[in-house]
MARGUDREN-147582 format. One line per field, with one value per residue: x, y, z of N, C-alpha, C in turn. Coordinates in nm, 3 decimals, m for minus. Layout:
BEGIN
n_x X; ...
n_y Y; ...
n_z Z; ...
ca_x X; ...
ca_y Y; ...
ca_z Z; ...
c_x X; ...
c_y Y; ...
c_z Z; ...
This chain:
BEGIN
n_x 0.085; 0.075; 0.144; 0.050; 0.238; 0.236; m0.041; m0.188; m0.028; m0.106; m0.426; m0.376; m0.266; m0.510; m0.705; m0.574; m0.568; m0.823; m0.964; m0.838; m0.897; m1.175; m1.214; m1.106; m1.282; m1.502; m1.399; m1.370; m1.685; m1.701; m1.619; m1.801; m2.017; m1.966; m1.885; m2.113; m2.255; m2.129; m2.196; m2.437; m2.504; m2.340; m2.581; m2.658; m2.680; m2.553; m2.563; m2.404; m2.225; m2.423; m2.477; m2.240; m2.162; m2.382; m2.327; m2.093; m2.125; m2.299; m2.164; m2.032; m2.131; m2.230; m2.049; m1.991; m2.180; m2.175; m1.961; m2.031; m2.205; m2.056; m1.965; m2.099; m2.288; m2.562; m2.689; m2.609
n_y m0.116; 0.228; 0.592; 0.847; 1.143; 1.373; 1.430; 1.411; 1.597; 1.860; 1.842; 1.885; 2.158; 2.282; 2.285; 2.371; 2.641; 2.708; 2.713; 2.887; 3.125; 3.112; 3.168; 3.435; 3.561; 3.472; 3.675; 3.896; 3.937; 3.931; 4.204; 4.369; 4.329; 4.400; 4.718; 4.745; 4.750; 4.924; 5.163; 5.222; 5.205; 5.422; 5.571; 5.605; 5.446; 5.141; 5.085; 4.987; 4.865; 4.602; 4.507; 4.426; 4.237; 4.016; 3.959; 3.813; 3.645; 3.455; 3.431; 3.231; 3.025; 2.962; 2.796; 2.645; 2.490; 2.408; 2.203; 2.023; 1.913; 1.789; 1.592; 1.435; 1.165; 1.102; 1.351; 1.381
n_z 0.000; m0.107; m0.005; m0.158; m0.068; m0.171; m0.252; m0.003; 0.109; m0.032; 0.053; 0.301; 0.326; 0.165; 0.353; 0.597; 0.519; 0.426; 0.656; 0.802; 0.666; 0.721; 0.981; 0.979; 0.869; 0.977; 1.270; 1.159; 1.145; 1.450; 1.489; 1.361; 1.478; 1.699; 1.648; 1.594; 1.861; 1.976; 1.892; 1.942; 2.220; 2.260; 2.205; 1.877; 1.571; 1.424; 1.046; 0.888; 1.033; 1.168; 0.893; 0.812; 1.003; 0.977; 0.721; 0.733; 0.911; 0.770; 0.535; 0.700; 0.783; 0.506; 0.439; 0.595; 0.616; 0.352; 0.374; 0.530; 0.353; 0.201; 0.340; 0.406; 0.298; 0.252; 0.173; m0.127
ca_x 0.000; 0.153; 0.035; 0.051; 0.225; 0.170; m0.203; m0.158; 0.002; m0.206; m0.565; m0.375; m0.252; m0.608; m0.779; m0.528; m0.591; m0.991; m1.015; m0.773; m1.016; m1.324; m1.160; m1.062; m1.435; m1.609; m1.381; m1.448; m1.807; m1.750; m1.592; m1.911; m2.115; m1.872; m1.934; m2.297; m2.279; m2.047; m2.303; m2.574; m2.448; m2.341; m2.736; m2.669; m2.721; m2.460; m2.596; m2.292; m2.183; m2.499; m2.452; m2.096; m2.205; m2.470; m2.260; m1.975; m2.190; m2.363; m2.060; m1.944; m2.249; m2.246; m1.864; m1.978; m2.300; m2.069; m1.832; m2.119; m2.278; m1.942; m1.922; m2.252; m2.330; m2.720; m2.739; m2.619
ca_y 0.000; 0.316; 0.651; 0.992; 1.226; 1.516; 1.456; 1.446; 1.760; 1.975; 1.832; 1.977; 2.252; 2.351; 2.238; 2.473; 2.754; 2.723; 2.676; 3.037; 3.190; 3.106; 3.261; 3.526; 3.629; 3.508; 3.769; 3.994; 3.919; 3.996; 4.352; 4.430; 4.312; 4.508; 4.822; 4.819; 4.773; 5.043; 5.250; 5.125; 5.211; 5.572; 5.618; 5.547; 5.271; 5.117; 5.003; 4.956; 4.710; 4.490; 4.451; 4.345; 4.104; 3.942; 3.920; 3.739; 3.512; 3.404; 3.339; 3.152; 2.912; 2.844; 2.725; 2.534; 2.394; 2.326; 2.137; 1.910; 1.836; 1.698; 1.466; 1.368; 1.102; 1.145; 1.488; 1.404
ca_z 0.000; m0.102; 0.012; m0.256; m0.002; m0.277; m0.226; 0.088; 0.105; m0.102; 0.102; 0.447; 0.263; 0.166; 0.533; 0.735; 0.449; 0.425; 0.798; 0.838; 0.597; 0.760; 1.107; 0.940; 0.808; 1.158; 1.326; 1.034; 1.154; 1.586; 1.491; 1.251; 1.560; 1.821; 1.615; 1.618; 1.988; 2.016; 1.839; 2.022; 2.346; 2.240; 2.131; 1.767; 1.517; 1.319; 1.005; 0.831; 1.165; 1.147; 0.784; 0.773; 1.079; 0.899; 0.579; 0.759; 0.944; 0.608; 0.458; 0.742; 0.773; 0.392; 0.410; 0.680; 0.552; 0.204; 0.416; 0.573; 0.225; 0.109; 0.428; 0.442; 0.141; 0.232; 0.132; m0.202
c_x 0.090; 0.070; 0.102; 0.053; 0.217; m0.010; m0.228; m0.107; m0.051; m0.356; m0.529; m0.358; m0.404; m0.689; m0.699; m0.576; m0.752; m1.044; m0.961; m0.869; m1.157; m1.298; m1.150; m1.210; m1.511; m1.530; m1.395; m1.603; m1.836; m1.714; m1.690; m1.996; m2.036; m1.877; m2.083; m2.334; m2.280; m2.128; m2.415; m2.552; m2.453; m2.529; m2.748; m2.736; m2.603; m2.525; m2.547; m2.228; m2.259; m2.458; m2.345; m2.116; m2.245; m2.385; m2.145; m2.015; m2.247; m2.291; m1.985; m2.026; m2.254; m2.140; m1.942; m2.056; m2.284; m2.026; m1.915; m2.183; m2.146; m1.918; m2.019; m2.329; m2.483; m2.754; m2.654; m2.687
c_y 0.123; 0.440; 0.734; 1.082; 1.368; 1.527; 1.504; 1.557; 1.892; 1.964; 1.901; 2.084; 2.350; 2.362; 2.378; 2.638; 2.827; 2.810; 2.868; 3.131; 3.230; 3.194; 3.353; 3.638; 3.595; 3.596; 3.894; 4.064; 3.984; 4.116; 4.410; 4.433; 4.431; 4.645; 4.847; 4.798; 4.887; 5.149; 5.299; 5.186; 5.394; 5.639; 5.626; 5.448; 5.222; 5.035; 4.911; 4.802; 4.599; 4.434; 4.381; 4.190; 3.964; 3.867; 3.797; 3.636; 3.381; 3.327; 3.225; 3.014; 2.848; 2.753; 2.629; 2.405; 2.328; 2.209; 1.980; 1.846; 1.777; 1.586; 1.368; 1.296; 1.096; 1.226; 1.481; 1.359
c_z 0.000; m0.090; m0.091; m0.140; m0.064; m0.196; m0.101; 0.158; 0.077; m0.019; 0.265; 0.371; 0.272; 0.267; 0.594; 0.646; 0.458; 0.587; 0.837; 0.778; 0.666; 0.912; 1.107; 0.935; 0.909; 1.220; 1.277; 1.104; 1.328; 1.565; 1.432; 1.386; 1.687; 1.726; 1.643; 1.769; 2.041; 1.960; 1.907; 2.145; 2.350; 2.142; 1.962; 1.700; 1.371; 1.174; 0.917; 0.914; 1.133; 1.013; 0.760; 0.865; 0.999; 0.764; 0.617; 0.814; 0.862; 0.562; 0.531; 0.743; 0.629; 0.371; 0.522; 0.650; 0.388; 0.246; 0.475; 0.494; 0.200; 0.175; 0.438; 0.320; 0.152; 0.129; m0.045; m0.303
């Protein structure tokens, strides 16, 4: 049995990359939400904050809910 440590290489490769990504855009997502607090607080309304929130959350749930259709041979 021989393994393909190329393949192997390139599937962590993209795992530690994806995974940095997705971290990247949920913290993206608490500073959008930590603005519209900070808004919020000072009698404002951020609507710029919520929106970026929302947007980053979105994107983080579909990467995630991508990632569970690919594992999950039901759902295809």
């Amino acid at each position: 049995m021989s393994i393909d440590w190329t393949s192997l290489g390139q599937v962590t490769a993209v795992s530690i990359g994806v995974t940095f990504a997705v971290v990247v855009v949920f913290a993206f997502g608490v500073l959008g939400l930590s603005r519209y607090e900070g808004a919020k607080e000072q009698g404002g309304t951020s609507t710029a904050g919520i929106a970026q929130a929302g947007l980053c959350f979105l994107a983080c749930a579909a990467v995630v809910a991508y990632g569970i259709y690919l594992i999950v041979p039901q759902f295809h």
